[in-house]
N, C-alpha and C positions, 0 to 999 in steps of 0.2 A: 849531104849524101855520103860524107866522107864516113862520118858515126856509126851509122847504118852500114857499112862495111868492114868496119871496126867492130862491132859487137856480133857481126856474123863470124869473124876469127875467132875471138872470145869464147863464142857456143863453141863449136870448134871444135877448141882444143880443149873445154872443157869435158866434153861427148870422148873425145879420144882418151885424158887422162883418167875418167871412171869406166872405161872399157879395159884399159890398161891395168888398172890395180881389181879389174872385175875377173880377170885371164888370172895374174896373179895370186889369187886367193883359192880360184880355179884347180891351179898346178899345186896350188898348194894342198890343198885338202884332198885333191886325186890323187895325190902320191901315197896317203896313208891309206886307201880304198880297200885294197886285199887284204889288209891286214885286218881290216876292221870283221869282214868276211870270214878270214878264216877264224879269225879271234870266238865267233859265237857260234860256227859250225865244232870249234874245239867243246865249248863251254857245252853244247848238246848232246856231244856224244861222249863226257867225261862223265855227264848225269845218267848214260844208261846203263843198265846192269843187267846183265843175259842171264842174270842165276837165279832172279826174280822173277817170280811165276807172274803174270800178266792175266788179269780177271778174264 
């Protein structure tokens, strides 16, 4: 019985350390989020040209 109480802590805290570095990777990648955003709204409106007649 003892085992069997023993591998439910095991799951556990294996469940909580891939939630933990799943948060982490999380905050990581959301931190660069705007920039990625404004990065290809720059790139879109670098390619327009107002002096180019438009069919």
């Amino acid at each position: 019985m003892r085992s069997r109480s023993f591998s439910n802590v095991v799951i556990t805290l294996s469940f909580l350390l891939l939630s933990l570095v799943g948060v982490g990777g999380l905050l990581y990648a959301l931190r660069w989020g705007p920039w990625v955003y404004s990065d290809s709204v720059a790139y879109i409106l670098s390619a327009y040209n107002p002096t180019c007649p438009t069919p």
